[in-house]
VEXLO-139851 format. One record per atom (N, C-alpha, C): y, x, z. Coordinates in steps of 0.05 Angstrom, whole numbers, plus 5000, padded with zeros to 4 digits. Each point is the difference from the previous one (the first is absolute). Layout:
<nodes>
YXZ/...
</nodes>
This chain:
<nodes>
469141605941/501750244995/499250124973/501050044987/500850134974/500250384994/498350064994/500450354999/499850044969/502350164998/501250164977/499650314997/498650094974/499750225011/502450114973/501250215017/501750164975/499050264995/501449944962/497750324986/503050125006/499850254998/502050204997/500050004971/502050134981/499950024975/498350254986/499250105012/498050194995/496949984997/500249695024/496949805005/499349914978/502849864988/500849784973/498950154977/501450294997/499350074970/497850105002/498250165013/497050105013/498149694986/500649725010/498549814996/500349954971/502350074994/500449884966/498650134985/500350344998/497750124994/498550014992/498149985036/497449965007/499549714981/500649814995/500549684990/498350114970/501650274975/500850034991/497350124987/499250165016/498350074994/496649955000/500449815021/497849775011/500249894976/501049894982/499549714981/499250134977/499449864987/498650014972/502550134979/502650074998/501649994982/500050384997/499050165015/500150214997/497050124986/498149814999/497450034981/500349974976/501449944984/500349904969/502150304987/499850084975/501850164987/502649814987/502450185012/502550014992/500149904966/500949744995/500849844976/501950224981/499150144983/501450204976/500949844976/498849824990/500149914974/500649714996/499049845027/499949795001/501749855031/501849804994/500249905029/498149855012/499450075025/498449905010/500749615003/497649915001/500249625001/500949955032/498950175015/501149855021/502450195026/500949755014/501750305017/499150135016/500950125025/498950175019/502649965018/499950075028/501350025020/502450264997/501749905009/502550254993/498650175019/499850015022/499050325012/497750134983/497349854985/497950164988/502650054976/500749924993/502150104969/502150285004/499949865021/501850315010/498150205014/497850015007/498650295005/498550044984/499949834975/498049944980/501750324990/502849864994/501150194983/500750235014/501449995021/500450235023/497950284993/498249915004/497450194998/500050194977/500349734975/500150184975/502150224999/502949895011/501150324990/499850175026/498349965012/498550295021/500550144980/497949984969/499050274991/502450094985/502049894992/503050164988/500950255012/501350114996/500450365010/503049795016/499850195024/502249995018/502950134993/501749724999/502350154980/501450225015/500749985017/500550205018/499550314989/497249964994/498850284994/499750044972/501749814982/500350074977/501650184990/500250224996/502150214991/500850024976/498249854977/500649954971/502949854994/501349775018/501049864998/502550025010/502849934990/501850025004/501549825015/498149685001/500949835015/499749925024/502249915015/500049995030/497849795012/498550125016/498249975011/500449885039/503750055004/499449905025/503149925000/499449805018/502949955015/501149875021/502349905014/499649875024/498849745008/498650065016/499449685007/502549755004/502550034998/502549904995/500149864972/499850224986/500549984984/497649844980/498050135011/496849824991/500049625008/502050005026/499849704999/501649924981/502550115000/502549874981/497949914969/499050284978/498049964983/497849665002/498849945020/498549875011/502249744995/501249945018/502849784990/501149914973/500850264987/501049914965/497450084989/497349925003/498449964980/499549864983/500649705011/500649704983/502250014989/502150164994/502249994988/499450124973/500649874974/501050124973/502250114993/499550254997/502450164986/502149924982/498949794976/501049884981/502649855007/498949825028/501249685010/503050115006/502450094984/501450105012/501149765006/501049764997/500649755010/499049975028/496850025000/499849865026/499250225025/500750244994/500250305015/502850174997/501249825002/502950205000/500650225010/499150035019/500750215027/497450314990/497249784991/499150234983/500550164985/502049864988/500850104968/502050185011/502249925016/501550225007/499550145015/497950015003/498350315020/500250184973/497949844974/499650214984/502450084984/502449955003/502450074991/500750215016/499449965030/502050185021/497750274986/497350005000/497950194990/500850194979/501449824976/500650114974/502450155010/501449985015/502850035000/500250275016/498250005023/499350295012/498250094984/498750074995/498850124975/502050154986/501149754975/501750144978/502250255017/501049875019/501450325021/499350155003/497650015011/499250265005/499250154977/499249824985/500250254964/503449994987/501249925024/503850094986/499849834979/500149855005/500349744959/502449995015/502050044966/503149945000/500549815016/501950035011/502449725019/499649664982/499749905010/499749764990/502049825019/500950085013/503249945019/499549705005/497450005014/500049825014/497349744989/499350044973/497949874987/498050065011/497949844992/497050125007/499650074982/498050415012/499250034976/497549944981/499950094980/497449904972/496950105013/498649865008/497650054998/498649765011/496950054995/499049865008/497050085020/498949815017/497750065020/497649964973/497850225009/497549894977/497349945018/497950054990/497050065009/499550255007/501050264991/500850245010/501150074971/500250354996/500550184976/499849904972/496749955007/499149904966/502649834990/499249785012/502049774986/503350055000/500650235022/503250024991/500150344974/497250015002/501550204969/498949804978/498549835006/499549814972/503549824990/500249965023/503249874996/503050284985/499350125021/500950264992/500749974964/497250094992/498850134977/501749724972/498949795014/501549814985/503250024989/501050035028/502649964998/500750204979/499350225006/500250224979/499449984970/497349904999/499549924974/502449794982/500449805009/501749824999/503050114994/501650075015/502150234993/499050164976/498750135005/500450174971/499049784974/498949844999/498949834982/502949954982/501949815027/502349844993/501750274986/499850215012/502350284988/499149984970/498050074990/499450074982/499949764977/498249725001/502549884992/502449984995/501549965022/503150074987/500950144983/496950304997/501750244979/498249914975/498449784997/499149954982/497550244986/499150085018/497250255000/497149875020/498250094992/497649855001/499849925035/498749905014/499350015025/497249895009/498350054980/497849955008/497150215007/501350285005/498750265015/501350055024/500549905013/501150135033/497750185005/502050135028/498150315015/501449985023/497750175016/501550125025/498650275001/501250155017/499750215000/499650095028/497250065004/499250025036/499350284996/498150055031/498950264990/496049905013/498950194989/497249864999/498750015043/501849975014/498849895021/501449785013/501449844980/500749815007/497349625010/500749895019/498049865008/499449844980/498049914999/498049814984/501849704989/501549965021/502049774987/501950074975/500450214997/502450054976/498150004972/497350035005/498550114988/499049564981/499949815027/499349754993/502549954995/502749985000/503149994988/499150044969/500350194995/500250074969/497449964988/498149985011/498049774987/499749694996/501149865022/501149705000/502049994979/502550155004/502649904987/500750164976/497250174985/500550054978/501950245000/499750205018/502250244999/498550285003/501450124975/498350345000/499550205026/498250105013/500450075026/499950274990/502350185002/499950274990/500650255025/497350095006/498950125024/501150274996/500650175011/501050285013/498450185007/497850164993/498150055018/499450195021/498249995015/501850195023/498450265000/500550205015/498750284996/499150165021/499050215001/498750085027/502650135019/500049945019/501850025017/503049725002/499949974980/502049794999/499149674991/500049865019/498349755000/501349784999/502449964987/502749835006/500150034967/503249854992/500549924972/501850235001/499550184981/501850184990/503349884985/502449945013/501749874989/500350214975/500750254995/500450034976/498649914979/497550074991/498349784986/499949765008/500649865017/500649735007/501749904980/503050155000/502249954980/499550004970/497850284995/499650064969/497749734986/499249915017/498849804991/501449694997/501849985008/501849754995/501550034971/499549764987/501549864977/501549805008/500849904977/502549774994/498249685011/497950094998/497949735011/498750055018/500650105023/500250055026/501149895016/498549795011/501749885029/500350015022/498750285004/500949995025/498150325001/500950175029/498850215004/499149905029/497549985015/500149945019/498650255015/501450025030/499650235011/498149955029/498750065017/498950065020/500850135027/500349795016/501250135027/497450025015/497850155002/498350015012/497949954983/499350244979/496849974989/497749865019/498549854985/497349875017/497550264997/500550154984/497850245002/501450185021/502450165006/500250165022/502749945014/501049755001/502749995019/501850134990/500550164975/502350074991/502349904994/502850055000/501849844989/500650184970/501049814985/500250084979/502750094997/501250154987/503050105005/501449794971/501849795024/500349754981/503650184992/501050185013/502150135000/500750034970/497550305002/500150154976/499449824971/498149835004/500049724981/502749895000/501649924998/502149815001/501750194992/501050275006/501550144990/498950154973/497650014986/499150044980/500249794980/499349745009/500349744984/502649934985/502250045023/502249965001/501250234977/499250285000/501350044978/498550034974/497449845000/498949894977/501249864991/500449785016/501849714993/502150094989/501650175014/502450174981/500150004968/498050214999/500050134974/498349804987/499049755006/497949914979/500749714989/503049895021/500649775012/498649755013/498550105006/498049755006/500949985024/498449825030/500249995025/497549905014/498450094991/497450065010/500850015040/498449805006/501049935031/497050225016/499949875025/497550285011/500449675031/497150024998/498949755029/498550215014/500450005033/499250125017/497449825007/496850114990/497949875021/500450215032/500749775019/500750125020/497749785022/498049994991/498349845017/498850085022/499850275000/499750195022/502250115020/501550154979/501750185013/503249845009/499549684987/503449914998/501150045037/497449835017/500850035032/499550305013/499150244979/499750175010/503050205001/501250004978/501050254999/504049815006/499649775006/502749975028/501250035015/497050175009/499950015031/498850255011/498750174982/499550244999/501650254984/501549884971/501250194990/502349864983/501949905025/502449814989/500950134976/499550334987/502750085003/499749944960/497050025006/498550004963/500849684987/500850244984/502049704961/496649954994/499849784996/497649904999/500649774987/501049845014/501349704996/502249814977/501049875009/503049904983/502550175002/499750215017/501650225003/499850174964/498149974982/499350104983/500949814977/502349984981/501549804991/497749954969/497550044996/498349944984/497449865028/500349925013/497449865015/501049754999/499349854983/500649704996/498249825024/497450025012/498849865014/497650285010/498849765031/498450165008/498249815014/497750055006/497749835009/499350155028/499949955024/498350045015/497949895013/497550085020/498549795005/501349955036/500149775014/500249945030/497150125004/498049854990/498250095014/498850265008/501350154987/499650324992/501550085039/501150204979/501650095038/502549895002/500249684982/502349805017/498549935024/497250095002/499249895027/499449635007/499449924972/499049715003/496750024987/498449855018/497749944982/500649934975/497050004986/499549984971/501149784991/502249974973/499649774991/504349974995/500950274997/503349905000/501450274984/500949954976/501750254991/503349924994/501250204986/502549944995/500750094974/501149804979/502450194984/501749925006/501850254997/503250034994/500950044985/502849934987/501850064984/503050045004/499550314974/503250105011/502249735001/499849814990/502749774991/499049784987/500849744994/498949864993/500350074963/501450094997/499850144968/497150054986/498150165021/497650144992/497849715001/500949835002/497749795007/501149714971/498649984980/501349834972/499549745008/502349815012/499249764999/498149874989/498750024979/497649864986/497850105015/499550125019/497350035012/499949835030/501949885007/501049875020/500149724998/497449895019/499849684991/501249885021/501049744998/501549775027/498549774987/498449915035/499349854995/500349785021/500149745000/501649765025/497849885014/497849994989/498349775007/499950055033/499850215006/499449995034/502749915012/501449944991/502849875012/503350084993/499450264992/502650114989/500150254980/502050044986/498550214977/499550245017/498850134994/499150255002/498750204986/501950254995/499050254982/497250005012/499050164982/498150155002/498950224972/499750195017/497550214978/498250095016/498249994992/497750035012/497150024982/497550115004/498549944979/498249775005/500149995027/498849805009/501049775016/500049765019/501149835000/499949935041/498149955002/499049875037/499550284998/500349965035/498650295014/501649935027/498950235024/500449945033/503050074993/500949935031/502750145004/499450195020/496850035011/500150145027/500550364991/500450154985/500250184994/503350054998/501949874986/501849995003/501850055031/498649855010/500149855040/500850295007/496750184992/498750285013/502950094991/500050044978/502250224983/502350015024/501449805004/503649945015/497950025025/498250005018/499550055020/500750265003/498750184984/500550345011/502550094988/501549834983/501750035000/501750095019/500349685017/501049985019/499550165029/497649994994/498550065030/499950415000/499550114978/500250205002/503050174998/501849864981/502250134985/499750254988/501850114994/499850344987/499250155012/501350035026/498450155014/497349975013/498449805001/497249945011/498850054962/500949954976/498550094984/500350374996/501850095015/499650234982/497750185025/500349855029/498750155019/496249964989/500249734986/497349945000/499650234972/501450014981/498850154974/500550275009/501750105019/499850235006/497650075021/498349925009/498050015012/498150064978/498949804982/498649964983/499450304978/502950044998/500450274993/499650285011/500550045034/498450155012/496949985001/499349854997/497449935010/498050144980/501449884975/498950124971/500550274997/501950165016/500350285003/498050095009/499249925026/498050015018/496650074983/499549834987/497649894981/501350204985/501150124980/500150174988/498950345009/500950025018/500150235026/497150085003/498649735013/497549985008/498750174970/500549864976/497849984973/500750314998/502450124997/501150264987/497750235024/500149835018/497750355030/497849934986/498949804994/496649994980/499550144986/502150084983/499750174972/499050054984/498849684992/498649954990/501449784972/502349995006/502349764988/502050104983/500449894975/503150114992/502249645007/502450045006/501249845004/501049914979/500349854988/502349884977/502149765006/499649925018/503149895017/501650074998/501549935000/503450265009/501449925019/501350155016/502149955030/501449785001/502050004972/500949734993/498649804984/500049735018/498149764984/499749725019/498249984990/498349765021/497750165017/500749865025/497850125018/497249944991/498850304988/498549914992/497850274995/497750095003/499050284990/497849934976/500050114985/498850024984/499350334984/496850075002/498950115010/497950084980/499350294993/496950004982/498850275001/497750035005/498250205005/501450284984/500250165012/499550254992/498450164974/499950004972/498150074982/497450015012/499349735005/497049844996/500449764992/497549994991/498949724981/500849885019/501749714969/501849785014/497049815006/497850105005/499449745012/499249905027/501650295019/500550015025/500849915007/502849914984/502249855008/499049725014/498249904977/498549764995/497949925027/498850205008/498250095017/502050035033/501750104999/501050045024/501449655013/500849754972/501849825008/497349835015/497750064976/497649845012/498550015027/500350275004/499750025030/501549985025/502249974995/501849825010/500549715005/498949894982/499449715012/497450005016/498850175010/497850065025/501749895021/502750044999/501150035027/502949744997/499249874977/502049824993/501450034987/501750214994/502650134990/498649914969/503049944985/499249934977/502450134984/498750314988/502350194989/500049934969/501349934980/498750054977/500350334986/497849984974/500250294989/499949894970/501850084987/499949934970/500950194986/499149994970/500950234981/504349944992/500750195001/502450064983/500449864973/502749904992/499949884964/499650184981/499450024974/500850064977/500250425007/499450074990/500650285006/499450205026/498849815024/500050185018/496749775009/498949904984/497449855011/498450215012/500550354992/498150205020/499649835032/502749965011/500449995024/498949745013/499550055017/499449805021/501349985022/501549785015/502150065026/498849705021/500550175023/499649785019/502749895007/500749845010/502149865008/500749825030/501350205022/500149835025/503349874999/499849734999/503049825006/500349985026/501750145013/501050025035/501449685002/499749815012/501649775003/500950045030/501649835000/501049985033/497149945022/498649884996/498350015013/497150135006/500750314982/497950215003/501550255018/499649945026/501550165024/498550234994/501450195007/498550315015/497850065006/499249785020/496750055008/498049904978/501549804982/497549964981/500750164974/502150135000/499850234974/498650225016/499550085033/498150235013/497449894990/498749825008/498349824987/498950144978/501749824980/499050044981/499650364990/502150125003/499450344996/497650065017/499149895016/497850105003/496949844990/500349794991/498049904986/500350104971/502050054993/499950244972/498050235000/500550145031/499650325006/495849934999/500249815015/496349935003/498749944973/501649874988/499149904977/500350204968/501350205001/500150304990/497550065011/499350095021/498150185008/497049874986/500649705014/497350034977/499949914982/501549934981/499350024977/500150334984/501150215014/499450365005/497150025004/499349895019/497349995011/497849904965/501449725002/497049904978/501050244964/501550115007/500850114981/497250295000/499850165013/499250195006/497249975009/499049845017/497549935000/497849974974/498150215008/497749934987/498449704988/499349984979/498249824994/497950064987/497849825017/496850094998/499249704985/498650154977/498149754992/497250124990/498849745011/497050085004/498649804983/498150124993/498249814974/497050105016/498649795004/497550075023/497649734988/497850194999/497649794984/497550055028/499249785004/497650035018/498149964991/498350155004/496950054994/497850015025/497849854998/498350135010/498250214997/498650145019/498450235004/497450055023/499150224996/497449965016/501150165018/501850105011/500950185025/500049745021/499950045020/499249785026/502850075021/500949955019/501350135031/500149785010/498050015019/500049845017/498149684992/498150104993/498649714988/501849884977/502850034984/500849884985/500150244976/499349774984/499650184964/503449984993/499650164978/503250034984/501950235003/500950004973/502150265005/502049924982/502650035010/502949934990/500750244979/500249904980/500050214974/503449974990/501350174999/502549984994/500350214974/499050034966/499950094981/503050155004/502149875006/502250224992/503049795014/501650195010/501749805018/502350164985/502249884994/502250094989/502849985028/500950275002/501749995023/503450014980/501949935005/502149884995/502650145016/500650345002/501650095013/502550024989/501650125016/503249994996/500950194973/502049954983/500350124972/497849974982/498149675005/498450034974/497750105005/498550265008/498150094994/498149925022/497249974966/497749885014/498450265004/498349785015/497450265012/497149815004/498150094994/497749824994/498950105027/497849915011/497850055020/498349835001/496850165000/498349855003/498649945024/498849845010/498849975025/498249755005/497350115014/498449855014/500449975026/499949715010/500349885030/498750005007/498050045026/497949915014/501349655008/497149794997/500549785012/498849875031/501049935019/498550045032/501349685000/496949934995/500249605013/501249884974/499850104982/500849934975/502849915000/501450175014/504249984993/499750285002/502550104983/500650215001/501450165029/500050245000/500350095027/502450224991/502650035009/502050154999/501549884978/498849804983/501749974982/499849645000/503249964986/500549755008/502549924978/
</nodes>
């Protein structure tokens, strides 16, 4: 007779483990520089590595970050499925490719791009933001290049015209592709691009004015309105047509669905294109953005390559070439799976919540807010006239408890300041914005506490002597102890210790 014993799957992974940690492969340091000569067993490789990102901060509890951090397990298998698929292969992924069409096509609607009566509209899927304002920035460059040519006037100074809290990508744009970045700067109370100086700073070699639907320093939108109707009657009187690109990497899925009613968009007959990120609050993990374009007009054939080798021609722009399709997948999942109404219930949450966390910081009173009502859910936050290096001090004590807030200085003009920054995502509920307001409230007090507390420092020389207690010789000679009180002032005192068993007695 034959006996079988069965593991439960819980038996199975317990032994693999246990396997795992029994053998020799977890004694040796992790290969940095060099590949290792020989292999190892997939389970030690996988807890080899498992382990290591233990020590990474829990994204969850990253509040610095704008990108989605959670989503359905549905949806996490679908991801899981198109991982072996290339974006590129539009030949041998058809059905992919027209996902990312159906993607572009909702998208460009909901920013109102003109009727195209029945075409698909102009855009394309990226890596996120960066790469669709690098495309962006191009197209623009390019257009004005070919204009000016034609008028037979120089074209080798282009500009754009941002305002100085625009993200770090616009900043690698006009350093890569050779274009003047002519900054706006911002002022106390007002932390956004001033469009009137926005406008006074555009010339005839100006390609573009690009505007901000959701500052990355405080969730502001930038009033792309009053821009567009200022430009517009620049363009008038100056004849030029200086166009205006929405970075809407933040705010593009925000303000759809929270404040249909705001000209923001292609509703604005100078917004030639606009970039958003999916991964942002399209609600897809890291790794998927969008540009759009008002028409295929705004996009110059010569930046547009077709190429056959994979089986049939196929456009492309892009800056780069391979990449997953599983992000794309994500994108038309919540598409589908949420619709308009499941996105606006989720960003309208997101948006209470960050009310909420506002609420909490304003009873402390210890906070000035610089957020504003309208934006991205988002608070951003800075001490009260004290030293910004509280700010600094309060984010660090916060990762005591995980939370990972950042605190950084202001651009150009306002570096006094220091601001913290909490990003509300869909998956920072109620109880962990209670949470966290109260690991704020503990973490105030003492650093209040180490604020105000005394410091003693002692400078102590031992000597011996002929005084005795207790059969033991010696006397603890302390020449002069310097005490260290609150506002600075010192105070000297002198003093002799008696020594009992040769340690000191009351003091320690």
């Amino acid at each position: 007779m034959v006996l079988s014993v069965v593991h439960s799957p819980e038996e199975v992974e317990s032994s693999v483990i246990s396997a795992v940690f029994a053998s020799r492969y977890v004694q040796h340091h992790l290969p940095r520089l060099k590949m290792p000569e020989q292999s190892i067993p997939k389970e030690a490789a996988y807890q080899i590595i498992h382990d290591d990102l233990m020590l990474d901060g829990n994204p969850r509890l990253n509040l610095a970050s704008f990108v989605t951090t959670w989503m359905e397990p549905e949806c996490d298998k679908l991801l899981a499925e198109s991982i072996n698929k290339n974006y590129v292969d539009m030949d041998e992924y058809p059905v992919t490719t027209e996902i990312q069409n159906r993607c572009v096509n909702i998208i460009a609607r909901l920013f109102h791009a003109p009727s195209t009566k029945g075409k698909n509209a102009v855009g394309v899927g990226t890596v996120g933001s960066s790469e669709a304002i690098m495309l962006a920035g191009l197209a623009f460059k390019k257009k004005w290049q070919n204009k000016m040519k034609a008028r037979g006037k120089p074209f080798d100074k282009p500009n754009i015209v941002t305002g100085a809290n625009v993200q770090v990508c616009w900043e690698k744009f006009a350093r890569y592709f050779e274009v003047e970045l002519k900054e706006v700067k911002l002022r106390e109370g007002y932390y956004v691009m001033d469009p009137v100086k926005a406008v006074e700073l555009v010339d005839e070699n100006t390609i573009c004015v690009a505007a901000i639907l959701g500052s990355t320093l405080n969730g502001e939108f930038e009033d792309v309105k009053l821009l567009n109707d200022l430009l517009a009657k620049k363009n008038r009187t100056t004849g030029w047509d200086t166009p205006i690109h929405v970075d809407a990497a933040s705010g593009g899925f925000v303000a759809p669905f929270l404040y249909p009613d705001l000209e923001w968009d292609f509703r604005l007959p100078l917004v030639k294109s606009i970039n958003v990120s999916g991964h942002k609050y399209g609600l897809v993990y890291a790794g998927v953005g969008w540009a759009i374009w008002r028409s295929k007009e705004e996009l110059p054939d010569e930046l547009i390559f077709h190429i056959n080798y994979l089986g049939a021609d196929q456009p492309t722009f892009t800056l780069n070439f391979s990449k997953g399709s599983s992000q794309i997948i994500g994108q038309y999942y919540q598409f589908l799976r949420l619709g308009f109404e499941g996105y606006k219930h989720v960003i309208w949450n997101c948006m209470e919540n960050a009310r909420a966390l506002r609420k909490g910081l304003e009873r402390m009173g210890r906070f000035e807010i610089i957020s504003k009502e309208q934006g991205v859910p988002l608070v951003a936050f800075a001490f009260k006239g004290e030293d910004k290096s509280m700010a600094f001090a309060l984010a660090k004590a916060l990762r005591h408890h995980g939370w990972i807030v950042p605190a950084y200085t202001m651009p150009a003009d306002l570096e006094h300041m220091t601001v913290l920054r909490v990003v509300v995502r869909e998956d920072l509920g109620r109880q962990l914005i209670d949470k966290l307001l109260s690991h704020i409230r503990g973490a105030l007090a003492e650093l209040t506490e180490a604020q105000i507390a005394p410091k003693i420092t002692f400078q102590m020389e031992v000597k011996s002597g002929e005084s005795s207690i207790d059969g033991a010789k010696g006397t603890l000679h302390i020449p002069e102890t310097t005490v260290h009180l609150k506002h600075h002032k010192y105070k000297t005192a002198h003093k002799d210790v008696q020594v009992t068993g040769e340690k000191t007695k009351g003091v320690c």
